[in-house]
VOVEX-354445 format. One record per residue (C-alpha): residue in one letter; x, y, z. Coordinates in pm, whole numbers, plus 50000, padded with zeros to 5 digits. Example, Ala and Ser with C-alpha at 12.3 -4.5 7.8 and 13.67 -1.06 7.14 Angstrom:
2
A512304955050780/S513674989450714/
***
This chain:
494
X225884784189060/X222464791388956/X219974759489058/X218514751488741/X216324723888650/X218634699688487/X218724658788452/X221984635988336/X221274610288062/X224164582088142/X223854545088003/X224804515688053/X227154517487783/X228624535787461/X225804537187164/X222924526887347/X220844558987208/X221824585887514/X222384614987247/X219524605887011/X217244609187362/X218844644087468/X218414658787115/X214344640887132/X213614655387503/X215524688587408/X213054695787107/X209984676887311/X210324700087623/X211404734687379/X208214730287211/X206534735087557/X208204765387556/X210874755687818/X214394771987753/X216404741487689/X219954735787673/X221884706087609/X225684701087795/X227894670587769/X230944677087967/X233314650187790/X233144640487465/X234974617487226/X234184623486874/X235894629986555/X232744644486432/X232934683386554/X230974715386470/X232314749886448/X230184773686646/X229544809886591/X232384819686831/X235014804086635/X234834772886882/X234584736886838/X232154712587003/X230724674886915/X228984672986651/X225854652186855/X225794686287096/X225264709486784/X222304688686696/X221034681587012/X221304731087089/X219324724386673/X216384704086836/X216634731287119/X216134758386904/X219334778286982/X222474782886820/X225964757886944/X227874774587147/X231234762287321/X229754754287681/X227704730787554/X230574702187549/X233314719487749/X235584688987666/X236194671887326/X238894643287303/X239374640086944/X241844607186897/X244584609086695/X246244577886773/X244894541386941/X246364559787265/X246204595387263/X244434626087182/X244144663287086/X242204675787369/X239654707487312/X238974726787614/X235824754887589/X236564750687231/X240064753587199/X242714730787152/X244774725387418/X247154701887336/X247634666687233/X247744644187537/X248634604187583/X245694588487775/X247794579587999/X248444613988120/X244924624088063/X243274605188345/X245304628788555/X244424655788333/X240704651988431/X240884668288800/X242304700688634/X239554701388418/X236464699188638/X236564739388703/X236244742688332/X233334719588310/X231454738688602/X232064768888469/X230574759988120/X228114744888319/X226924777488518/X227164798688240/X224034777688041/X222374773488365/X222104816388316/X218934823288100/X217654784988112/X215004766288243/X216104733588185/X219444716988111/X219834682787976/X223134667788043/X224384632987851/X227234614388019/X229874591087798/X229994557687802/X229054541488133/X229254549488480/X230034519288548/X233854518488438/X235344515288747/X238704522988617/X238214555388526/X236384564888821/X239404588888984/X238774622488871/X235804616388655/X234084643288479/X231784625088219/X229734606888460/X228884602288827/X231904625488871/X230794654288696/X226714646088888/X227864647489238/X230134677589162/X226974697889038/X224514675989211/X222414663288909/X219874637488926/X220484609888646/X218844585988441/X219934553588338/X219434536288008/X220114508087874/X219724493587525/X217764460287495/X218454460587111/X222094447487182/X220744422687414/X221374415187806/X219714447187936/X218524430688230/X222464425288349/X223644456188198/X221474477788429/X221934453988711/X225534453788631/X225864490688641/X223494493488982/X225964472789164/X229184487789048/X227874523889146/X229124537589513/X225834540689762/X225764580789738/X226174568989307/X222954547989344/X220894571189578/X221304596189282/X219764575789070/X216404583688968/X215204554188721/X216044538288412/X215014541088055/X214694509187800/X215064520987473/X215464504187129/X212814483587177/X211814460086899/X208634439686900/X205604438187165/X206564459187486/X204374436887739/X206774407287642/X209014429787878/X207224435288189/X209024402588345/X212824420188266/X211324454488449/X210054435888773/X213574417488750/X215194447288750/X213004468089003/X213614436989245/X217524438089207/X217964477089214/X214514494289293/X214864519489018/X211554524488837/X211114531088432/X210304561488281/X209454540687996/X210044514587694/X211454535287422/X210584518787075/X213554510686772/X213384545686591/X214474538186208/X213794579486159/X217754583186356/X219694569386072/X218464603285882/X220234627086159/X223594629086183/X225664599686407/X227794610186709/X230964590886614/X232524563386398/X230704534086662/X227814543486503/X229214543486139/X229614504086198/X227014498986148/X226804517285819/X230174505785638/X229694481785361/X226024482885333/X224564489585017/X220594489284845/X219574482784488/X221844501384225/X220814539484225/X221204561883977/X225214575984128/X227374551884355/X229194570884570/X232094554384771/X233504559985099/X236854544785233/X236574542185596/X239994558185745/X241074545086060/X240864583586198/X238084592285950/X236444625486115/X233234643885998/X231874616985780/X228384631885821/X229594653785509/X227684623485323/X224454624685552/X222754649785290/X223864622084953/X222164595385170/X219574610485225/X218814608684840/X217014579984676/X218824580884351/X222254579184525/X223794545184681/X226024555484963/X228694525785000/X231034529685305/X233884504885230/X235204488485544/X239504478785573/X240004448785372/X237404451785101/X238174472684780/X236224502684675/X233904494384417/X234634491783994/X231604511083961/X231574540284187/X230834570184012/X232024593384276/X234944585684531/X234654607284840/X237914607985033/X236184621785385/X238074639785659/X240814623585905/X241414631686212/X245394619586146/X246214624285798/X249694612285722/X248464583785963/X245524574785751/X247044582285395/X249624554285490/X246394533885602/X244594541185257/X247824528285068/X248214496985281/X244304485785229/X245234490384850/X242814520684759/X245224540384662/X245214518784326/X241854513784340/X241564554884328/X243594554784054/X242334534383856/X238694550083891/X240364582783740/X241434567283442/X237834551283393/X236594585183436/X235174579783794/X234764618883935/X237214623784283/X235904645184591/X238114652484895/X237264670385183/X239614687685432/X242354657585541/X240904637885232/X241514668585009/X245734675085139/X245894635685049/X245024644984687/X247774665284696/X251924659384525/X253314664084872/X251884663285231/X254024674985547/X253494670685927/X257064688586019/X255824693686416/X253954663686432/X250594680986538/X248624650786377/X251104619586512/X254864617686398/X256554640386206/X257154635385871/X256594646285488/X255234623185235/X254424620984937/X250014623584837/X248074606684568/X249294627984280/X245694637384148/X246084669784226/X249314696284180/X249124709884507/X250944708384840/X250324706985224/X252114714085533/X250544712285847/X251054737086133/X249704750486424/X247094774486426/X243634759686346/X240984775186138/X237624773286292/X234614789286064/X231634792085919/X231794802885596/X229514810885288/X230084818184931/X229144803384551/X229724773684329/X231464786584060/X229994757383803/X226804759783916/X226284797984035/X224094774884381/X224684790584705/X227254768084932/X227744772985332/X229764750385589/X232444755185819/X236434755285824/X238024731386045/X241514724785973/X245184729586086/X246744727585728/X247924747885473/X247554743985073/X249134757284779/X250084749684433/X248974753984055/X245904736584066/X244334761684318/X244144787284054/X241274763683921/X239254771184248/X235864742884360/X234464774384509/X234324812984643/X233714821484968/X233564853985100/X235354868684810/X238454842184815/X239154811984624/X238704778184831/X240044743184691/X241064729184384/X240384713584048/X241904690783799/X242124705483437/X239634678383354/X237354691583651/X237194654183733/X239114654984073/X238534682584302/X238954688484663/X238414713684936/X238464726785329/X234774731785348/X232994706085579/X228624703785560/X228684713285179/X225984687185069/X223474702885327/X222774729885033/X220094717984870/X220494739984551/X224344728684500/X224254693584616/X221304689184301/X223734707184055/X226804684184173/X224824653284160/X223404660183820/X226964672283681/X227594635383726/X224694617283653/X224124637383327/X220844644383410/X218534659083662/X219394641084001/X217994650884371/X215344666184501/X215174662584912/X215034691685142/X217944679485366/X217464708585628/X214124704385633/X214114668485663/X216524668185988/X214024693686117/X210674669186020/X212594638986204/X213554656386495/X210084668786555/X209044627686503/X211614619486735/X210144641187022/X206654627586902/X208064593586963/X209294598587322/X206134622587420/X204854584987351/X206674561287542/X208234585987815/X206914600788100/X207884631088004/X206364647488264/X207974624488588/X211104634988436/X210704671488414/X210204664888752/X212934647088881/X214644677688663/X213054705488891/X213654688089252/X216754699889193/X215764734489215/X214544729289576/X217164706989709/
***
């Protein structure tokens, strides 16, 4: 394997801001002209990006090769567990699924697919001066230590320096990194090369006592205090931890209301990101137990990663009434890839790809019909808004297949072929195409279709790209950019 400059971002735990800091570094260190690349070697995320192979990947690893400057490729995160159940998962190797697997079996899964992970690994390490790695979860999970490849397993078995961070917004950073020091093997520890403190809120010297605490009980030194960033909220979030956070907040009343059920398996809900993102438009994510808002003007029925699973969750948390009763107020319907086969008369798992088998019967609102089967379509695609003549791209990401009357009433074209479908009010509508509302030109026609007037006006793309450059303003900062880069290079030498 080639010996190139790399560093491994691990933490102290899940959320604490390690893929916000690879994405910050990777577009802080590209824009001194470094070839960066950015590799996680395990991830778990429902949010997934097609690459221009036809390959899947995590969603936070396409953003973090965007702040690089290159396109996503598969090696990038050579494993994605995408759960299906509360104890199993369809495993994506190089981005290809390849299989569903209880997590039982996986952990013994994991030593099989370490020569995968290398491989991915030595084939960015080809043509790049730097790579910037981001482990999952913590280290310091002592249970899942056999056979690791998303931490201190996969750093020994390429030898890659690491640094740790911890998140002080969450409270108890002090034990969490002295927690984590202790539980690490010696050979763990001695790989070590110092910590980072981030989401920081307040005066930074108040924290000089908690870094001498923690230099006394571990030695590790800080590459810096890393400051709360409210810019992050504006790029898309890893996975549904993050979307916790989000669900059931709500600002003054905007112009459109636009509600979002939170499925159990709800997958790619950064399809909304881009209607967030605009001030006259009140994103509500509704959390289990509450109902979905009387005055939503637009119901978004987002992606699932299990969708018989999570249509029978919808029904039980009562929104399938609630849905139906915003269509006969005249509330407009949107659902996207699982959330558009729920909209559907029938919907059929026969093999059980998603969970069990079965066939059931969908919401009704539209006249088509979905079976589910084995071969997965995986890309990008481009084509027109029929209503609005505005240019649409995304990407395909699906396992399903959809037919019926209503699909002669098509939401869009792409490439020359009808995608989706359409009530014969044009009130309900659904289709396969993921990352729609990132097109600035349709998502303004669409918004204004329902507002009755001019609505929107941000540049979404260029907005991701102007906080992405403040990010990596923000840790030039409060980083020592420089001692990393480094700690990255010794690695060369060793």
């Amino acid at each position: 394997m080639r010996r190139t400059a790399a560093i491994m971002v691990q933490g102290t735990g899940s959320d604490v801001g390690k893929s916000l800091l690879v994405a910050g570094l990777g577009r802080a260190f590209s824009r001194r002209g470094l070839a960066v690349r950015p590799f996680k070697p395990q991830n778990m995320s429902n949010n997934a990006a097609v690459t221009a192979d036809g390959g899947e990947i995590g969603r936070a690893q396409a953003l973090q090769a965007r702040a690089c400057g290159v396109a996503p490729g598969i090696h990038m995160n050579p494993v994605l567990l995408k759960p299906q159940t509360d104890t199993g998962a369809q495993v994506v190797v190089q981005g290809r699924v390849w299989g569903n697997v209880p997590a039982a079996d996986y952990l013994n899964l994991k030593a099989q697919l370490l020569p995968k992970v290398l491989e991915s690994f030595a084939h960015l390490s080809d043509g790049a001066d730097l790579l910037l790695v981001e482990g999952a979860g913590s280290p310091a999970e002592v249970n899942l230590r056999a056979g690791d490849i998303a931490n201190m397993g996969f750093a020994e078995a390429a030898d890659v320096p690491v640094v740790l961070v911890g998140d002080i917004d969450r409270g108890g950073v002090i034990a969490s990194v002295v927690g984590t020091w202790t539980l690490l093997s010696k050979t763990e520890r001695a790989r070590l090369a110092g910590i980072i403190i981030n989401k920081f809120r307040g005066d930074v010297r108040l924290f000089d006592g908690g870094l001498a605490a923690i230099r006394e009980h571990t030695g590790l030194t800080c590459f810096g205090v890393v400051p709360h960033f409210p810019a992050a909220r504006r790029l898309p979030a890893e996975d549904s931890v993050a979307l916790e956070t989000r669900a059931g907040e709500t600002g003054a009343r905007a112009a459109l209301c636009v509600a979002v059920p939170v499925l159990a398996r709800i997958a790619n809900f950064d399809d909304v990101d881009p209607l967030i993102a605009e001030p006259d438009v009140d994103v509500v994510f509704v959390k289990a137990g509450s109902p979905l808002p009387g005055d939503a003007d637009l119901v978004v029925l987002p992606g699932s990663k299990a969708t018989l699973s999570d249509l029978a969750f919808l029904r039980s948390q009562g929104w399938d009434v609630d849905i139906a009763a915003h269509v006969r107020r005249g509330g407009w319907l949107l659902g996207l890839c699982g959330g558009y086969q729920m909209l559907g008369r029938r919907l059929g798992d026969p093999g059980g790809l998603e969970g069990s088998a079965g066939d059931v019967p969908g919401l009704g609102l539209l006249d088509i019909e979905t079976d589910i089967g084995a071969t997965k379509r995986l890309a990008e695609v481009s084509g027109l808004d029929p209503a609005s003549g505005a240019a649409v791209s995304g990407y395909e990401m699906h396992m399903g297949i959809t037919d019926g009357p209503d699909r002669g009433r098509p939401m869009l074209h792409l490439d020359g072929r009808p995608e989706g479908a359409v009530s014969a009010d044009g009130r309900v509508m659904g289709c396969y195409v993921h990352g729609l509302f990132a097109a600035d030109a349709f998502r303004r026609a669409f918004l204004s279709r329902l507002a009755g007037r001019a609505v929107g006006g941000v540049a979404f793309e260029a907005e991701v790209e102007r906080v992405l450059d403040a990010l990596a303003d923000h840790l030039e900062t409060y980083l020592d950019l420089d001692a990393l880069l480094a700690v990255a290079r010794r690695r060369v030498l060793s």
